[in-house]
PDB file of N, CA, C and O in Angstrom:
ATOM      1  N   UNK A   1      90.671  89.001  92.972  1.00  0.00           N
ATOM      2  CA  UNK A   1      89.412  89.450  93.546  1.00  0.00           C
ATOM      3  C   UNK A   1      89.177  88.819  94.917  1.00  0.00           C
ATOM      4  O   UNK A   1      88.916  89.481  95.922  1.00  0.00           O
ATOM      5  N   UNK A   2      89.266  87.755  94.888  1.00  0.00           N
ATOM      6  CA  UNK A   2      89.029  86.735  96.422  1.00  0.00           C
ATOM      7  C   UNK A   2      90.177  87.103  97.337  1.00  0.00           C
ATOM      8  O   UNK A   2      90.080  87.233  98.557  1.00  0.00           O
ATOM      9  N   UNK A   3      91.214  87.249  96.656  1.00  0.00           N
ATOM     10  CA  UNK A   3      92.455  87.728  97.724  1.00  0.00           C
ATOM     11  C   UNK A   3      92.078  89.287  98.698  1.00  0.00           C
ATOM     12  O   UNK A   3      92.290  89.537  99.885  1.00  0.00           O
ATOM     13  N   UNK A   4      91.369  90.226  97.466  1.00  0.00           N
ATOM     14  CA  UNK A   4      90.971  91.394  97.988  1.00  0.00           C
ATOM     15  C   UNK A   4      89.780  91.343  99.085  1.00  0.00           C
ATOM     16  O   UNK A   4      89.543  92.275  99.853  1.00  0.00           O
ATOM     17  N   UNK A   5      89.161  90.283  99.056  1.00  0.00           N
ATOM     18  CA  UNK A   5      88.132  90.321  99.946  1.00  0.00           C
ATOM     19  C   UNK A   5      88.913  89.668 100.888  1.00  0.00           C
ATOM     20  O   UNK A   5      88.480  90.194 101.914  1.00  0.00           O
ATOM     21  N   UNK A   6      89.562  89.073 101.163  1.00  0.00           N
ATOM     22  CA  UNK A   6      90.129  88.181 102.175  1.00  0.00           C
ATOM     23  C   UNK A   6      90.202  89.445 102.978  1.00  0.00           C
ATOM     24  O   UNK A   6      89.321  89.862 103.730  1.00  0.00           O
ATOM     25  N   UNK A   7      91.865  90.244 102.616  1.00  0.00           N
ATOM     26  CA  UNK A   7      92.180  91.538 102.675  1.00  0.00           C
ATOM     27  C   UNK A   7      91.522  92.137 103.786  1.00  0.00           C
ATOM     28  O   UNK A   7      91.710  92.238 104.998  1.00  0.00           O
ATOM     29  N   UNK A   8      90.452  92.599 102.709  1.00  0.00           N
ATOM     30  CA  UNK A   8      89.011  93.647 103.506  1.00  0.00           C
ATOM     31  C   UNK A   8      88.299  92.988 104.710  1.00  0.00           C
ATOM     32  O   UNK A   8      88.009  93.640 105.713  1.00  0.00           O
ATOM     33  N   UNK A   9      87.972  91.397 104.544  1.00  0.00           N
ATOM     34  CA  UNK A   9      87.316  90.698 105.857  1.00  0.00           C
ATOM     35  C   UNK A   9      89.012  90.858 106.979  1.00  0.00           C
ATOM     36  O   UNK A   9      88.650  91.248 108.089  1.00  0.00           O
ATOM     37  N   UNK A  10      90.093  90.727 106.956  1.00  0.00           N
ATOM     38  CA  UNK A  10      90.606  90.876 107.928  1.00  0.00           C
ATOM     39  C   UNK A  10      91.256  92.562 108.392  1.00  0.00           C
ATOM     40  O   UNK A  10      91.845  92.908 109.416  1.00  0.00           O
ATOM     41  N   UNK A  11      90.927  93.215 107.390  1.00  0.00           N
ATOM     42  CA  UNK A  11      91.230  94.556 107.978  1.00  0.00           C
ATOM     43  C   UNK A  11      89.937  95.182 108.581  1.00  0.00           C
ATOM     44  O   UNK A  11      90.064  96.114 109.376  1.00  0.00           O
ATOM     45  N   UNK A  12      88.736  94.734 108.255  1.00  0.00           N
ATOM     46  CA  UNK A  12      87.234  94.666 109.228  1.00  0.00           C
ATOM     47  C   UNK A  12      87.712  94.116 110.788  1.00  0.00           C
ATOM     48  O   UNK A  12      87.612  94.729 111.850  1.00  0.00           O
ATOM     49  N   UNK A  13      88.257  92.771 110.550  1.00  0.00           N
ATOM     50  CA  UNK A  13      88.419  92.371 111.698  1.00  0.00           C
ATOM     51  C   UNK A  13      89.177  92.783 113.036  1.00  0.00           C
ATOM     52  O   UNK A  13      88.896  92.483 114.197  1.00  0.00           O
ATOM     53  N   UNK A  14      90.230  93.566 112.533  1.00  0.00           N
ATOM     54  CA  UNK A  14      91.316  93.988 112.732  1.00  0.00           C
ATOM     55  C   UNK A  14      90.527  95.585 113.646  1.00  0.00           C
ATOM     56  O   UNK A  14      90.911  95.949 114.757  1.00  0.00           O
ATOM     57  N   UNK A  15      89.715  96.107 113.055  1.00  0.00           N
ATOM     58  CA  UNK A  15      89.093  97.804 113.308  1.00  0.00           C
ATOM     59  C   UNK A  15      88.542  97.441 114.680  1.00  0.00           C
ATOM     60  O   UNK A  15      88.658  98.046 115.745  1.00  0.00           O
ATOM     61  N   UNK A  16      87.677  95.880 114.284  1.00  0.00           N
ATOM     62  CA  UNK A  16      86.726  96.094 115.594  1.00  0.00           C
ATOM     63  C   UNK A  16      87.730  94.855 116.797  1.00  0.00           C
ATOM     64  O   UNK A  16      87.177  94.458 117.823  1.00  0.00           O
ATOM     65  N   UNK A  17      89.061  94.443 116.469  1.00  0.00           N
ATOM     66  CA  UNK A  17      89.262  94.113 117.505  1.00  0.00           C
ATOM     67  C   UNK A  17      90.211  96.020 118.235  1.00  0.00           C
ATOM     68  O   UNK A  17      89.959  96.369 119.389  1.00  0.00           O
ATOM     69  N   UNK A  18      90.819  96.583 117.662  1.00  0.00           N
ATOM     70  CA  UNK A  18      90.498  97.654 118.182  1.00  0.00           C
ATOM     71  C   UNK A  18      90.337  98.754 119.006  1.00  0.00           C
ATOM     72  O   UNK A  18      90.904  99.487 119.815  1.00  0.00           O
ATOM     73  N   UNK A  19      88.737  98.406 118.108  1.00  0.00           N
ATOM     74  CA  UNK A  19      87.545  98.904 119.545  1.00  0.00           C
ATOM     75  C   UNK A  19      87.359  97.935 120.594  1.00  0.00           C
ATOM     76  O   UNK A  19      86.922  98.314 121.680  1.00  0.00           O
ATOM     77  N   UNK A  20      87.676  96.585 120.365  1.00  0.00           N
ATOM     78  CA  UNK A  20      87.381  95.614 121.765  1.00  0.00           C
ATOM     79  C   UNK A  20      88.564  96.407 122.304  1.00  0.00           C
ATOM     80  O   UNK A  20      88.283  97.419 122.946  1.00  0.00           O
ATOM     81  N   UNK A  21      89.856  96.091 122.136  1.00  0.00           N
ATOM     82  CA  UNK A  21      91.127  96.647 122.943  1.00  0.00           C
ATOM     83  C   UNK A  21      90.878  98.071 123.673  1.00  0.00           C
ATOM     84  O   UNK A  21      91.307  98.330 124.798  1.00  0.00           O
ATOM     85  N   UNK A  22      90.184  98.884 122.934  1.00  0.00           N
ATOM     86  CA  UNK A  22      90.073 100.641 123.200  1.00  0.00           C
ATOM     87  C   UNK A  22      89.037 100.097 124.569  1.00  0.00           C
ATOM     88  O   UNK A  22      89.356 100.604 125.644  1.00  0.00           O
ATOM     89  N   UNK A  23      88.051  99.293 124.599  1.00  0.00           N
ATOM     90  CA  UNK A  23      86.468  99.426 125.061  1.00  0.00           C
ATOM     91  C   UNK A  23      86.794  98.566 126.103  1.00  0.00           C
ATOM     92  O   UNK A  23      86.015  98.696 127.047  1.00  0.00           O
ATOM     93  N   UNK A  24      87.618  97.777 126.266  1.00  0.00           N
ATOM     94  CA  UNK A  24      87.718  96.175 127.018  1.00  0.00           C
ATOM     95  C   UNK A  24      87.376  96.594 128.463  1.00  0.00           C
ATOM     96  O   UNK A  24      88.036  97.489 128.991  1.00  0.00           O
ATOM     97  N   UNK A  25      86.430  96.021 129.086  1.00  0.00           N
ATOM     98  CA  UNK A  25      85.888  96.471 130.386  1.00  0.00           C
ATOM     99  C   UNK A  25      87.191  96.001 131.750  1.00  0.00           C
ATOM    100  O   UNK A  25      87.428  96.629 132.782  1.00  0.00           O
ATOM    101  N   UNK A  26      87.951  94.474 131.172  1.00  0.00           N
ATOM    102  CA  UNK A  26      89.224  94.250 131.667  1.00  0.00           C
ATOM    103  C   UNK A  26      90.591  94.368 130.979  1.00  0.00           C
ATOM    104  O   UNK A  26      90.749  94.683 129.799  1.00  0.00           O
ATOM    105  N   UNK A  27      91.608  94.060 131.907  1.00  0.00           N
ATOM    106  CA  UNK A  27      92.966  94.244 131.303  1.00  0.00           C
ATOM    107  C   UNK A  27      92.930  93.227 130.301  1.00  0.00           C
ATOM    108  O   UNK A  27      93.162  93.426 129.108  1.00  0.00           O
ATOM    109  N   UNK A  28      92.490  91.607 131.070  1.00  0.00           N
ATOM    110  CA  UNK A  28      92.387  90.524 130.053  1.00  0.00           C
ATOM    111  C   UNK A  28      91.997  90.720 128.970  1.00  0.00           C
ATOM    112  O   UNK A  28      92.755  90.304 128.095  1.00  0.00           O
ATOM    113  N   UNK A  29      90.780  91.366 128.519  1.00  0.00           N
ATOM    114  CA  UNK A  29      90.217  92.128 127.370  1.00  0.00           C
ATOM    115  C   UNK A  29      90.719  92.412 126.654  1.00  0.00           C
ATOM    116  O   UNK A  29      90.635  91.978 125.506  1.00  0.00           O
ATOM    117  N   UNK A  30      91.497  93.322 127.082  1.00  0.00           N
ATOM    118  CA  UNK A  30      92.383  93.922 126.206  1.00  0.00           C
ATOM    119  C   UNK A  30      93.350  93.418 125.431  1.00  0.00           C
ATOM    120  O   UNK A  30      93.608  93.477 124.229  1.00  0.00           O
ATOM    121  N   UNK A  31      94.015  92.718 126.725  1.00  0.00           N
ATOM    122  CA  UNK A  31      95.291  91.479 125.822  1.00  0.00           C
ATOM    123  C   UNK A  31      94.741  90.166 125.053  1.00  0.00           C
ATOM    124  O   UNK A  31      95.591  89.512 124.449  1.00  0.00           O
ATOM    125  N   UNK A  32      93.623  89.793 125.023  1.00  0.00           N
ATOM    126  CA  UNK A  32      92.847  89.119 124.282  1.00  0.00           C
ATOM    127  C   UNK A  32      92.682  89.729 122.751  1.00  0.00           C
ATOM    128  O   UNK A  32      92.940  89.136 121.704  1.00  0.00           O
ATOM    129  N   UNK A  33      92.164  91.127 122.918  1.00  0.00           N
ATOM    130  CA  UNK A  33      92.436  91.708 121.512  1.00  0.00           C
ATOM    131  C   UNK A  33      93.177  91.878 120.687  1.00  0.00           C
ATOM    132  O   UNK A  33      93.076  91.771 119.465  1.00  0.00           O
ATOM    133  N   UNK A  34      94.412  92.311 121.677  1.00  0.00           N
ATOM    134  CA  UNK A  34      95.540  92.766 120.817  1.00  0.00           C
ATOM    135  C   UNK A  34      96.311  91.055 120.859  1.00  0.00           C
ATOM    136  O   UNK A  34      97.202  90.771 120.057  1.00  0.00           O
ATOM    137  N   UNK A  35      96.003  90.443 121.493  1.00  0.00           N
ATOM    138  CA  UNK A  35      96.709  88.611 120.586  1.00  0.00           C
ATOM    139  C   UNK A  35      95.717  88.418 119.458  1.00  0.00           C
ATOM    140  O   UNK A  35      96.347  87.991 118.490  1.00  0.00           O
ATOM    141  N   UNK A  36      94.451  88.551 119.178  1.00  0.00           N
ATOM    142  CA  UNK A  36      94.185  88.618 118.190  1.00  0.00           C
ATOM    143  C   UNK A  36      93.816  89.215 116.808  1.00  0.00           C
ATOM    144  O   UNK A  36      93.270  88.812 115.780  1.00  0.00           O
ATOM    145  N   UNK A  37      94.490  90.617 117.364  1.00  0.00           N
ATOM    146  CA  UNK A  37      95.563  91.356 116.110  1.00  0.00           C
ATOM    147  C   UNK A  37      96.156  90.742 115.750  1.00  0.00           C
ATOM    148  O   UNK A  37      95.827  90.172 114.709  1.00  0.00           O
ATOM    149  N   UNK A  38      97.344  90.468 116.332  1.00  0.00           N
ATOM    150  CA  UNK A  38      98.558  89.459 116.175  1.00  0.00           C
ATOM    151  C   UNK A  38      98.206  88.427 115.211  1.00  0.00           C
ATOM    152  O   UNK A  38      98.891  88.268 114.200  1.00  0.00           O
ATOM    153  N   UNK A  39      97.074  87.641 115.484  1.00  0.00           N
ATOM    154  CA  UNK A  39      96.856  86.395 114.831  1.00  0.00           C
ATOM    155  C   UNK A  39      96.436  87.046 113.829  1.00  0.00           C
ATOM    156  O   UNK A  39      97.038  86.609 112.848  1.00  0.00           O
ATOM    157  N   UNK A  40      95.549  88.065 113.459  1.00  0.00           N
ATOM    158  CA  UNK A  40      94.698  88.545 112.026  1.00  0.00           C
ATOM    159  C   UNK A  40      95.997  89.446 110.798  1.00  0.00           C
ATOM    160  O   UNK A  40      95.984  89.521 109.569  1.00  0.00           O
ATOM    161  N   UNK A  41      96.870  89.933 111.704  1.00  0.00           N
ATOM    162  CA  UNK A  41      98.202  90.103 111.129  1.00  0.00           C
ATOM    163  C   UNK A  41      99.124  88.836 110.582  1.00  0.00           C
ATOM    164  O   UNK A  41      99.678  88.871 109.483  1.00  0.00           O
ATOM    165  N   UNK A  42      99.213  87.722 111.486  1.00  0.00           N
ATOM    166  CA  UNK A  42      99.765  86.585 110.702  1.00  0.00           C
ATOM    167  C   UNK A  42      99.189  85.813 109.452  1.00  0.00           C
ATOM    168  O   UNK A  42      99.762  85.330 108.475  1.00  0.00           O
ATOM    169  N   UNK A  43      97.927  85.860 109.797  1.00  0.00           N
ATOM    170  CA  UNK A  43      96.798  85.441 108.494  1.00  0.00           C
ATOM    171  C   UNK A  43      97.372  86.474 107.185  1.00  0.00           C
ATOM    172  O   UNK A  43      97.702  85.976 106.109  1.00  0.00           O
ATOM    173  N   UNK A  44      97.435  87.927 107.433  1.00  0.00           N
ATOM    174  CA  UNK A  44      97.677  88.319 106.905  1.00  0.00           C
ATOM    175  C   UNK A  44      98.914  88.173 106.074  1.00  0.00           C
ATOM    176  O   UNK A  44      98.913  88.042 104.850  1.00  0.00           O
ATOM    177  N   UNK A  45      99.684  88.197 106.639  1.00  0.00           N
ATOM    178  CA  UNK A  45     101.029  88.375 106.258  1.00  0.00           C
ATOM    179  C   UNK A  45     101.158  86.874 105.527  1.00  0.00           C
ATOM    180  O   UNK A  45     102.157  86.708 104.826  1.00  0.00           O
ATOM    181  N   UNK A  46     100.317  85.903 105.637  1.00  0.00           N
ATOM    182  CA  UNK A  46     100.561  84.615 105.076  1.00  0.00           C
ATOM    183  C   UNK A  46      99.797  84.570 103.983  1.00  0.00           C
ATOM    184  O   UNK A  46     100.207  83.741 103.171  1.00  0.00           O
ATOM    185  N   UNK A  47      98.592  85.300 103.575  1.00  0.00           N
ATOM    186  CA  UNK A  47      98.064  85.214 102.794  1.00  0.00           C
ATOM    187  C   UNK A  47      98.676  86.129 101.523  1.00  0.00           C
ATOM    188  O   UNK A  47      98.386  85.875 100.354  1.00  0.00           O
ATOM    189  N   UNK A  48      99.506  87.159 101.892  1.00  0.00           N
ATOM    190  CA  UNK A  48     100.092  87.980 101.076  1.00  0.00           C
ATOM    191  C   UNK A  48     101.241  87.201 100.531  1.00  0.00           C
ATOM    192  O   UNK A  48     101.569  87.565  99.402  1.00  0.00           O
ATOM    193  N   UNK A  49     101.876  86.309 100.993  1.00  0.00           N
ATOM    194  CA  UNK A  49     103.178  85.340 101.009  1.00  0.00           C
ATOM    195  C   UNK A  49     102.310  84.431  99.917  1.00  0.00           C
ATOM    196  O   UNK A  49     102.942  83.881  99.015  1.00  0.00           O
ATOM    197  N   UNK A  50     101.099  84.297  99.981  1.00  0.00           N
ATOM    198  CA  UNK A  50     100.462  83.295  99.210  1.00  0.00           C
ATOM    199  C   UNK A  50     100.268  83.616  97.412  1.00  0.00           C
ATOM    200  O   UNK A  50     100.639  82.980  96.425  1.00  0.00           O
ATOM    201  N   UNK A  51      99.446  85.015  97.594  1.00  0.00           N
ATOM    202  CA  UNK A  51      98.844  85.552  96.044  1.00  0.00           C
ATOM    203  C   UNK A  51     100.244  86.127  96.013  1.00  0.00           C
ATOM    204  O   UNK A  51      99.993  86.876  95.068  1.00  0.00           O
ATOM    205  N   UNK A  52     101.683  86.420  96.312  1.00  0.00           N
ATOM    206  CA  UNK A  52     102.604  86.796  95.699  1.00  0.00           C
ATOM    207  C   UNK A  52     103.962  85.814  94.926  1.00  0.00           C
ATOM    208  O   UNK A  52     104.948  85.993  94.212  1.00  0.00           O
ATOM    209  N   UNK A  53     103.119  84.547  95.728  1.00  0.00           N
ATOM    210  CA  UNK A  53     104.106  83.231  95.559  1.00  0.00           C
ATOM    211  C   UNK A  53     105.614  83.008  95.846  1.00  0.00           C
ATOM    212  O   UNK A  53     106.498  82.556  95.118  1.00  0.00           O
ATOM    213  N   UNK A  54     105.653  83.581  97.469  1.00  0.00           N
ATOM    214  CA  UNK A  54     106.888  83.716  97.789  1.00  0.00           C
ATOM    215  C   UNK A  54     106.567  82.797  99.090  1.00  0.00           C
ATOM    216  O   UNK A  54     105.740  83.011  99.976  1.00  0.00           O
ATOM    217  N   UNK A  55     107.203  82.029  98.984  1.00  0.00           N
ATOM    218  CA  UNK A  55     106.796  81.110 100.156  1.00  0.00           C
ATOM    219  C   UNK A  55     107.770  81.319 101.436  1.00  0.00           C
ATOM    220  O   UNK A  55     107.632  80.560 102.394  1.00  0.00           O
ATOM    221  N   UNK A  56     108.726  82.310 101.463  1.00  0.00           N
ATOM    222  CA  UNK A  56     109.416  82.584 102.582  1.00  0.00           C
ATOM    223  C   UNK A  56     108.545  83.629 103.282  1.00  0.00           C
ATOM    224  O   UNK A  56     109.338  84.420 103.792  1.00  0.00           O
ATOM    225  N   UNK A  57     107.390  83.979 103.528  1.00  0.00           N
ATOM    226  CA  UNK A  57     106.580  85.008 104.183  1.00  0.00           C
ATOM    227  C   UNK A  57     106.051  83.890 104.583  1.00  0.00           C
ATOM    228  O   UNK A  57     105.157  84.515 105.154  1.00  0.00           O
ATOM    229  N   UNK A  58     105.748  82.655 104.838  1.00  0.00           N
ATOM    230  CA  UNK A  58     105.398  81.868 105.933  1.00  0.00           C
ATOM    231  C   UNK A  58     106.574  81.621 107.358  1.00  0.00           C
ATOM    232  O   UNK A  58     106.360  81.453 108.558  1.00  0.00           O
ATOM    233  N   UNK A  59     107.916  81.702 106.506  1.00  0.00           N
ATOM    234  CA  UNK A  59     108.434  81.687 107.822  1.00  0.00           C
ATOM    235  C   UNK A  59     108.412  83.018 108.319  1.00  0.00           C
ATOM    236  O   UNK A  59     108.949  82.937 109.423  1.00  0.00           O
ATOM    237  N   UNK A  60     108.043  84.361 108.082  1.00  0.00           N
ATOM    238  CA  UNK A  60     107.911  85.451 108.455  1.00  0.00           C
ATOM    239  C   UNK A  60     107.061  84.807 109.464  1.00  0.00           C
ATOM    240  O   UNK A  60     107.437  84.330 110.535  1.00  0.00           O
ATOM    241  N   UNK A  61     105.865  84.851 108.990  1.00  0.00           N
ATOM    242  CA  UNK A  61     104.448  84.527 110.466  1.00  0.00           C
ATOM    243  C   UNK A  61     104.983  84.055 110.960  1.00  0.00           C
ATOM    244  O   UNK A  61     105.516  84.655 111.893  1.00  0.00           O
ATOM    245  N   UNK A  62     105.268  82.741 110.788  1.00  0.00           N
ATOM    246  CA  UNK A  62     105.909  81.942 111.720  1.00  0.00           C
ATOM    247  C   UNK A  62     106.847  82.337 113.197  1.00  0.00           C
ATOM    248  O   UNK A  62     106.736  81.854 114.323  1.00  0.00           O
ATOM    249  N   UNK A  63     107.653  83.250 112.755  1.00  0.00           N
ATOM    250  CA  UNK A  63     108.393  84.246 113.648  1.00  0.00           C
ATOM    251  C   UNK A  63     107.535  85.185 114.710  1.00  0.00           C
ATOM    252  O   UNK A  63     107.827  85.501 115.863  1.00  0.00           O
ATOM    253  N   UNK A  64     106.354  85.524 113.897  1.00  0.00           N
ATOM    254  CA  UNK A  64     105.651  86.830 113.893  1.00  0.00           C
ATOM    255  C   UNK A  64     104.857  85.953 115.234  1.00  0.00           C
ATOM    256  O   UNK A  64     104.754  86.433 116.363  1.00  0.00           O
ATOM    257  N   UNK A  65     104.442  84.860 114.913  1.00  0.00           N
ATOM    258  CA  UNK A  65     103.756  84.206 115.362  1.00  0.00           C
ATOM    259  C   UNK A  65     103.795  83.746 116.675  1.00  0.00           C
ATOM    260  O   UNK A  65     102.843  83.534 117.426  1.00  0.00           O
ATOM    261  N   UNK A  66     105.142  83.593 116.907  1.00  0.00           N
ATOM    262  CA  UNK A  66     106.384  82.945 118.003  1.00  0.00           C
ATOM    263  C   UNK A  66     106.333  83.903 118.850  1.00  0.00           C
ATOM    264  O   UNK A  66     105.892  83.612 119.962  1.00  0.00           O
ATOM    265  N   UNK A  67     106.792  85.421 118.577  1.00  0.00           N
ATOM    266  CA  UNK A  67     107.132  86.257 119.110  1.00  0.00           C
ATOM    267  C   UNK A  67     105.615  87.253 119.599  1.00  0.00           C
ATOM    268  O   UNK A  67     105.707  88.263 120.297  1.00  0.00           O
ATOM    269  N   UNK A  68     104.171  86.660 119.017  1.00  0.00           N
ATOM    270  CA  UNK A  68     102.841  87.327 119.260  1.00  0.00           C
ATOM    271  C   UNK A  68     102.872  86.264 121.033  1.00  0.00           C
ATOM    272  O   UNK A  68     102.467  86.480 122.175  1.00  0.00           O
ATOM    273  N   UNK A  69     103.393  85.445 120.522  1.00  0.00           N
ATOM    274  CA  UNK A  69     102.795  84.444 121.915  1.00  0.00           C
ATOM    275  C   UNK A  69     103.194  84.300 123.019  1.00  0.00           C
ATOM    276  O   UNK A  69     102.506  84.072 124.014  1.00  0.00           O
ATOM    277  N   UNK A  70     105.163  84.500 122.918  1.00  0.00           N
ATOM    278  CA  UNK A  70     105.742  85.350 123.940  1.00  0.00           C
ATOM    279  C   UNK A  70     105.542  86.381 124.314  1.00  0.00           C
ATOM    280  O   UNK A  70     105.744  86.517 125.521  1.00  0.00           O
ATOM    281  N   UNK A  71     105.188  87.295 123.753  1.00  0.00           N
ATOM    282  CA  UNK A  71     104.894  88.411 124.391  1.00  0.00           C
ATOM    283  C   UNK A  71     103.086  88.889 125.045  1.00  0.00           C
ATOM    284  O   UNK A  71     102.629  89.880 125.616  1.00  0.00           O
ATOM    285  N   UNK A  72     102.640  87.867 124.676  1.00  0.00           N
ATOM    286  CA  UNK A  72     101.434  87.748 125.403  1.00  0.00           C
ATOM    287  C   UNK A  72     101.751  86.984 126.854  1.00  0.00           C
ATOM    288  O   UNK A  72     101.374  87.438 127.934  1.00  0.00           O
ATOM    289  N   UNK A  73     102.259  86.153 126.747  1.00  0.00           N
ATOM    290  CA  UNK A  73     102.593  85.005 128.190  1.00  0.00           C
ATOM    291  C   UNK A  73     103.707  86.058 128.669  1.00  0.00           C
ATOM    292  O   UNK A  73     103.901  85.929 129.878  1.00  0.00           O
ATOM    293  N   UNK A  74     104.576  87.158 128.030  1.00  0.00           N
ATOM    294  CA  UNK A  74     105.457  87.690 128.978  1.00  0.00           C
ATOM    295  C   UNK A  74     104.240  89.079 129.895  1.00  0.00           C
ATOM    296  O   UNK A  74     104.265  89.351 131.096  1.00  0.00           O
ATOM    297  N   UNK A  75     103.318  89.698 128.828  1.00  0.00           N
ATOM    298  CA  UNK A  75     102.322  90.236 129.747  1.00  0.00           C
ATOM    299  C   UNK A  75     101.391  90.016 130.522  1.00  0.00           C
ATOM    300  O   UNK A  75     100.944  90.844 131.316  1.00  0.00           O
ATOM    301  N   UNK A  76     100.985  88.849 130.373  1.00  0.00           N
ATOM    302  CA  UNK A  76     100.245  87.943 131.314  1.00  0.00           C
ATOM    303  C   UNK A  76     100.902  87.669 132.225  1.00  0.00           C
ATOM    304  O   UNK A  76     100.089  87.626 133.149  1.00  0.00           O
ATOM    305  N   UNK A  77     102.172  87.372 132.746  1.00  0.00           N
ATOM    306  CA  UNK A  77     103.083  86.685 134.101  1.00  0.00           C
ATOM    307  C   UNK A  77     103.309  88.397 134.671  1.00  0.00           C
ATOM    308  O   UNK A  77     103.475  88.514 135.885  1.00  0.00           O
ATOM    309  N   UNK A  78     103.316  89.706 133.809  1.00  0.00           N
ATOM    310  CA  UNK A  78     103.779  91.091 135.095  1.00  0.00           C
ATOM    311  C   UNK A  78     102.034  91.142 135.086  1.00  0.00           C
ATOM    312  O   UNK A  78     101.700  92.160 135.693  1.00  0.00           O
ATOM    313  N   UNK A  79     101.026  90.503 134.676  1.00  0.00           N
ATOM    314  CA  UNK A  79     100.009  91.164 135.562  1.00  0.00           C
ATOM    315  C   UNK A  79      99.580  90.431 136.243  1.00  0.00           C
ATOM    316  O   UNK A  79      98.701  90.860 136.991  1.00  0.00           O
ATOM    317  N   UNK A  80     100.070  88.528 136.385  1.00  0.00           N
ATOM    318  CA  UNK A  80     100.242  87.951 137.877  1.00  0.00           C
ATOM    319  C   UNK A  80     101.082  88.317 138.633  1.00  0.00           C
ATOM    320  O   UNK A  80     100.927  88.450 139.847  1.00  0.00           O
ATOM    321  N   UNK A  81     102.006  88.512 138.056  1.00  0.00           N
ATOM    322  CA  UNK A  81     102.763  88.865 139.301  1.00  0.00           C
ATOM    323  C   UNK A  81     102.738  90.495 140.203  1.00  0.00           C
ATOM    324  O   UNK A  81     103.285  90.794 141.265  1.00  0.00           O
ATOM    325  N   UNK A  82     101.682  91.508 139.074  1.00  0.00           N
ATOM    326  CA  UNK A  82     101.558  92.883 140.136  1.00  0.00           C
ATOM    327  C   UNK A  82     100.594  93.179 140.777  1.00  0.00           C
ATOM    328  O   UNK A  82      99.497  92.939 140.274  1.00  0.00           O
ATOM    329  N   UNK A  83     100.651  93.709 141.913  1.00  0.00           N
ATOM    330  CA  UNK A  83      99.494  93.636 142.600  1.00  0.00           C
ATOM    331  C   UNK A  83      98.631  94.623 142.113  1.00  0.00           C
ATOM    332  O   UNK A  83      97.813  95.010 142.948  1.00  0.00           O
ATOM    333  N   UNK A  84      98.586  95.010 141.295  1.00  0.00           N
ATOM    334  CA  UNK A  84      97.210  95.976 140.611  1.00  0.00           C
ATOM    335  C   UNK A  84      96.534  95.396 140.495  1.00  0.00           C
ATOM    336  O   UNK A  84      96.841  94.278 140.080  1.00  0.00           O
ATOM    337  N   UNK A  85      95.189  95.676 140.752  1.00  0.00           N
ATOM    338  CA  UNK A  85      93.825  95.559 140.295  1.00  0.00           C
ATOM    339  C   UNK A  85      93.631  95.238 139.236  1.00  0.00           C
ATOM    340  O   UNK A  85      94.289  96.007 138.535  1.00  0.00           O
ATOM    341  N   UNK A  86      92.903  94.267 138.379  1.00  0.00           N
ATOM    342  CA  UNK A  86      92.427  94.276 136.677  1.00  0.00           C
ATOM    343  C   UNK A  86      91.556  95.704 136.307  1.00  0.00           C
ATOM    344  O   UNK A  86      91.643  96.360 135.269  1.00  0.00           O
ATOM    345  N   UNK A  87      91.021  95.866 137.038  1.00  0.00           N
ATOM    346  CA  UNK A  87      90.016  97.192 137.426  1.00  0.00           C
ATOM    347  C   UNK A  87      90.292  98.137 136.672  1.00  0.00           C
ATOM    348  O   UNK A  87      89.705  98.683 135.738  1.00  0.00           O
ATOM    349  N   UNK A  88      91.863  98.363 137.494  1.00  0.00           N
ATOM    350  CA  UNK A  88      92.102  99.712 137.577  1.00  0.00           C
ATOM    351  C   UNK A  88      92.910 100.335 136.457  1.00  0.00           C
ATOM    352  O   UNK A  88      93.118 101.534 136.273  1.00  0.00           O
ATOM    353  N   UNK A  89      93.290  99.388 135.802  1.00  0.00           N
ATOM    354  CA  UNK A  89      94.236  99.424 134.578  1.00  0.00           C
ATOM    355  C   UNK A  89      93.383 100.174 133.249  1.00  0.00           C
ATOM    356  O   UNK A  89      92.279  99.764 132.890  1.00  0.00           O
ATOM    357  N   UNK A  90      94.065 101.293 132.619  1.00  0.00           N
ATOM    358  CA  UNK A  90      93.311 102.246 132.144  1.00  0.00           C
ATOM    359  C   UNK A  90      93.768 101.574 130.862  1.00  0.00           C
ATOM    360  O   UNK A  90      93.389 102.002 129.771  1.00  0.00           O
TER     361      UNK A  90
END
């Protein structure tokens, strides 16, 4: 029962980050959201590793986790380094 609510509070969380990502007035916005997909997906994926009692779905996140953070710092360095506008980015 508590596992299912966990569940439901992070697939809530998950809808309205989203709409932040869909709505984000900046680019930053946006990639702010979707890293914290990433993170509400690792919760996830660890908590499922948990009520199934398989303890190798922590090193899953773990991976998941690694590879949410590179690829945030690899999209963060092409939008220092391009000269676009934050603006203008649809």
């Amino acid at each position: 029962m508590m596992f299912a609510a966990v569940l439901l509070a992070c697939a809530v969380s998950i809808v309205m980050l989203v709409v932040r990502a869909a709505k984000g007035p900046t680019a930053f916005d946006r990639i702010l959201a979707v890293n914290s997909i990433g993170t509400v997906i690792i919760l996830g994926i660890s908590l499922h590793g948990f009520a199934l009692g398989r303890p190798e779905f922590v090193d899953i996140s773990i991976l998941y986790a690694v590879l949410n953070f590179l690829g945030t710092l690899a999209i963060l360095r092409f939008y220092r380094s391009s000269a676009v506008d934050n603006e203008d980015i649809v």
